[in-house]
N, C-alpha and C positions, 0 to 999 in steps of 0.2 A: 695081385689083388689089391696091396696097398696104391698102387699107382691106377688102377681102376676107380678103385672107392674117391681116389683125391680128383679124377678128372669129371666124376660125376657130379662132387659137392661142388667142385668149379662152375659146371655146366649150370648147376641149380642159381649160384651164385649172380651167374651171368644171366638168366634168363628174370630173379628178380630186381638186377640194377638195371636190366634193358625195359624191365616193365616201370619202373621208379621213374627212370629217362624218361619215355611215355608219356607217364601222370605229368612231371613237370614241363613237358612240352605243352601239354594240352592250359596248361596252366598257364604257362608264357604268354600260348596264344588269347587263351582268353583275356587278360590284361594288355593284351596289345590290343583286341578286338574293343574293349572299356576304355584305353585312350585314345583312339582315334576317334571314340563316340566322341570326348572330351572335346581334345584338341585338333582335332578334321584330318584332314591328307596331307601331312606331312614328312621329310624324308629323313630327319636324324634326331637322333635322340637328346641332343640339345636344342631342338628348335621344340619337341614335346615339352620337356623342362622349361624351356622358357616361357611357352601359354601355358602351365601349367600353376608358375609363379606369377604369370599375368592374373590369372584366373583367380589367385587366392587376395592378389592386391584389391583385387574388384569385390571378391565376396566378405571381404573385413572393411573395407569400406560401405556396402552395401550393410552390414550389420553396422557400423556405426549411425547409420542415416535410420536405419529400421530404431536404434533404441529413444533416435531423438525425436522419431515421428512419435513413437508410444509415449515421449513427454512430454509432445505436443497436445497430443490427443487425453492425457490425463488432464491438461490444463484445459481442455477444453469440455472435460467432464464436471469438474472443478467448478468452472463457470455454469454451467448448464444446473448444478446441484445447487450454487448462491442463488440463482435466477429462481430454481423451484422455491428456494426456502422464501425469498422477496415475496413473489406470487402469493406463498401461501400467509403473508404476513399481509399483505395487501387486502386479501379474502378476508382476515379474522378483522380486520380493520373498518371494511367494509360492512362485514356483519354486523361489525360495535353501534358503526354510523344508522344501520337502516334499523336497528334497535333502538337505540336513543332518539331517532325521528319518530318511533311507533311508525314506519314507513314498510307495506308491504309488496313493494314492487319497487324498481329505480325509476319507473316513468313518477309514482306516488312520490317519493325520498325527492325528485328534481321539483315537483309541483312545491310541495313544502317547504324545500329551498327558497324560491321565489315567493310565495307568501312572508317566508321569516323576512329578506331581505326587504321586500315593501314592505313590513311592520315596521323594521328597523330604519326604515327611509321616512316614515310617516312618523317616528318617534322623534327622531333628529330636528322634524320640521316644527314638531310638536311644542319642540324644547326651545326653539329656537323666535317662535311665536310668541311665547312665554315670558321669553325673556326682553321683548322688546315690549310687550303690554306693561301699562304702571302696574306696581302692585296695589291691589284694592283698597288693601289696610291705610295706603299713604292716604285717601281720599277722606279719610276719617276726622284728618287734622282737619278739616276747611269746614267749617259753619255753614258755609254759603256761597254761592255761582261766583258772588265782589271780590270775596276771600282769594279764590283759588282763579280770576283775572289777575287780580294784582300780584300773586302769586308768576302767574304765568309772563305777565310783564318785566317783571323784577326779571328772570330767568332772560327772557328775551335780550335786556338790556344787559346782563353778565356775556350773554354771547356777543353783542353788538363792540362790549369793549373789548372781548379776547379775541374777534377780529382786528379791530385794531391796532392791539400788541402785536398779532400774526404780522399783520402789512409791515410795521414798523420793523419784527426783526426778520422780514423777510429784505426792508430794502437794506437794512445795514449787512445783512450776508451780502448783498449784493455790492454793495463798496466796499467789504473786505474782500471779496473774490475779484475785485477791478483792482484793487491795492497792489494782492497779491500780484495775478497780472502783470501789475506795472513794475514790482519790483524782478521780475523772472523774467521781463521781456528780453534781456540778452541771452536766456537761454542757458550760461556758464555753469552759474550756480546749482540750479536742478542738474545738469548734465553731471556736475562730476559731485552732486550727493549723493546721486543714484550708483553712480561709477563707488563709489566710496563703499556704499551699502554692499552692494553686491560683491566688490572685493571682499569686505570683512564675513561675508557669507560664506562665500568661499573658501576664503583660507581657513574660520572654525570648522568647517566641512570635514577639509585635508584632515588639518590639525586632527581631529577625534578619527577619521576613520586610518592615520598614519600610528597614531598610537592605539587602536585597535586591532592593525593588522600586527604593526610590532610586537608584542604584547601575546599574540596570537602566533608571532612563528616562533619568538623563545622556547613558548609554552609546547609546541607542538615539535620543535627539534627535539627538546631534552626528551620529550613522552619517547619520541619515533627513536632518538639516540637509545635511551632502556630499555623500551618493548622491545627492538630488535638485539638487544645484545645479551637479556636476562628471560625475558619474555614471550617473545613471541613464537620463537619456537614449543615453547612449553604448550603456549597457547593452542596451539593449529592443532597438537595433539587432543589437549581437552575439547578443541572445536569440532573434531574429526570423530570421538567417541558420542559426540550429543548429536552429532547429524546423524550418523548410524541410527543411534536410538531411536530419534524423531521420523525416518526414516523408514524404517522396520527394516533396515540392514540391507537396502537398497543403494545407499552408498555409502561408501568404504572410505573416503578418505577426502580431507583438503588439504590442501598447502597454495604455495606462493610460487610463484613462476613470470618471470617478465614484468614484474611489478604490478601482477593482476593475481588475483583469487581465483583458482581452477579447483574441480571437484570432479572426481572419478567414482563410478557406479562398480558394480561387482561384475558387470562385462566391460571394463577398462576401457570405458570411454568417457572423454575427457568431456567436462561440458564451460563453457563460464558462465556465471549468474545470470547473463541476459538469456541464455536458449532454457532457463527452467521457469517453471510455472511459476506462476503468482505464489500459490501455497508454499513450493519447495524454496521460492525463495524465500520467505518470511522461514522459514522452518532452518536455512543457510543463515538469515540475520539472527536468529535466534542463539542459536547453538554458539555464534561469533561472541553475542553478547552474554551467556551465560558461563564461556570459556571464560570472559574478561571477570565475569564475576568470583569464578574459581581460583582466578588468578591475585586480585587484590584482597580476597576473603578474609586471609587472615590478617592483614592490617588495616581493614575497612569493611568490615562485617557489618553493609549496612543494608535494609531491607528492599524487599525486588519489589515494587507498583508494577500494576500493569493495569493498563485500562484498555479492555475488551479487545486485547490484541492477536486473538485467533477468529475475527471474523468471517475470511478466508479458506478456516479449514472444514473439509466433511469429518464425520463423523470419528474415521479411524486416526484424522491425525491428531484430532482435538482426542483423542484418548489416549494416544502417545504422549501428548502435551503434557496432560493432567498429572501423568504415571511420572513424568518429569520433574514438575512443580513439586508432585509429593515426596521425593526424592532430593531435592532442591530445600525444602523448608526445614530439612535436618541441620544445613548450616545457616540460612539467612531466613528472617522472616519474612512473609511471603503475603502484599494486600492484593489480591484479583479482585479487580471493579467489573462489574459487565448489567448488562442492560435485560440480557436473555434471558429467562426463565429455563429454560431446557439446562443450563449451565450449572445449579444448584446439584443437580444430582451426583457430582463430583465431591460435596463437601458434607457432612455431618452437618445439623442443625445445630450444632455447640458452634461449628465454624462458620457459620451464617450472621452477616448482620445485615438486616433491611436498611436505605437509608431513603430516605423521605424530604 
């Protein structure tokens, strides 16, 4: 009976590792039936693995190109949203004009144009008229018609003789110009005065822009010699946290590579400053230049200017911006100049000043 009982739990054994077998057949097949969709009609399972890894080379390049098209096309929203904001600046502009013309239509506003300008053509001529008639008042002086002949003669004969001071130093220019002439007729002397000038033009040229550039690579080894040895990595850190931010966490990181600035997104794709927008870049100059600022802070805590240097951004990045600045003015003081009206609504009226 013991030898019974054990060949039956066998039997059971075997009949659910046979059904198990089965399942995992039907499974095999089906995954064999999925890569052939894939990878076509092929005979070993290394030539599957290899279009397989074809296939993934293709679809990670194929997402590289998809993220740089969608920053393409940001940057082309980007522009399409400046373009609206002009338009609409254009319109309030227009409105100002056809208001201040009292003009109710643009054919009316172009007639009035043309009236104001023959006004101001008729004024000019006006003025001009005006000023070549005597003035009245002079005509006051003269008693009488005798008065104001011999008046008139007298003037006559003033012109008669400052004609002929004119003749007289026109003909002596004219024998110091034959003088000259005759002394330069071999040509030498002009030739190598000229030569002389233009030499000494030249070498003050050199001279200032030799010690200009001099001057300029000292200055600029020693910076490049400490940013890179104290600094700049510290930097690309602080640079990499204010892109994020500005960013809304769209990208993750910059550093230095090949002696060029690269920037990675949070799908690990690599871009350089030239394939990002207009905005992201300015938003990449930023972040550079606010790291720099983080970095000299404490031995040059001196205050950030900027004059209207988010022109550029819509809506969300100029609000990133702001949230930045507000953040930014806990260590340096902070003058934002801008032209815009809409841009106020960032600051308290205690932090407002009009300027005029």
């Amino acid at each position: 009976m013991a030898e019974v009982k054990e060949q039956i739990a066998l039997q059971k054994s075997l009949a659910v590792t046979r059904n198990q077998l089965v399942e995992k057949e039907k499974l095999i097949t089906s995954w064999e039936e999925k890569l052939s969709a894939i990878t076509g009609d092929v005979n070993s399972k290394e030539e599957h693995v290899a279009i397989l890894r074809q296939n993934l080379i293709s679809y990670r390049d194929n997402q590289t190109n998809f993220a740089k098209r969608e920053e393409k096309l940001e940057q082309l929203d980007n522009q399409i949203d400046l373009l609206e904001r002009d338009v609409s600046g254009l319109k309030i502009e227009k409105d100002n004009l056809m208001a201040q013309a009292d003009a109710h239509s643009e054919e009316d506003f172009r007639q009035k144009g043309l009236l104001a300008k023959e006004y101001e053509q008729a004024r000019e001529r006006l003025l001009l008229i005006e000023a070549e008639l005597p003035n009245p008042e002079s005509f006051e002086a003269y008693r009488n018609l005798a008065e104001l002949k011999e008046r008139e003669f007298s003037v006559k004969q003033k012109m008669a003789d400052l004609d002929a001071k004119g003749r007289d130093s026109e003909r002596q220019r004219a024998e110091l110009k034959h003088e000259i002439e005759r002394l330069e007729e071999g040509g030498v002397y002009a030739n190598q005065k000229q030569m002389f000038y233009l030499a000494q033009t030249d070498l003050t040229e050199l001279a200032e822009e030799w010690f200009v550039l001099k001057n300029a690579h000292e200055i600029l080894k020693k910076t490049v010699t400490h940013l890179q040895e104290e600094k700049f990595p510290k930097a690309l850190q602080f640079a990499s946290t204010y892109f994020s931010k500005l960013t809304h966490q769209r990208y993750k990181r910059i550093y230095f590579e090949g002696g060029r600035i690269r920037v990675e997104n949070t799908d690990q794709v690599i871009f350089t400053p030239e394939e990002l927008s207009q905005a992201t870049k300015e938003q990449l100059y930023l972040a550079l230049r606010f790291a720099l600022i983080e970095m000299i802070a404490g031995d040059y805590p001196f205050p950030i200017l900027i004059d209207d240097g988010f022109v550029n951004f819509d809506k969300k990045r100029l609000d990133l911006m702001m949230e930045l600045l507000r953040y930014q003015k806990t260590n340096n003081q902070v003058i934002f100049f801008t032209c815009h009206e809409e841009a106020s609504k960032y600051f308290s009226p205690d932090d407002r000043l009009m300027l005029y």
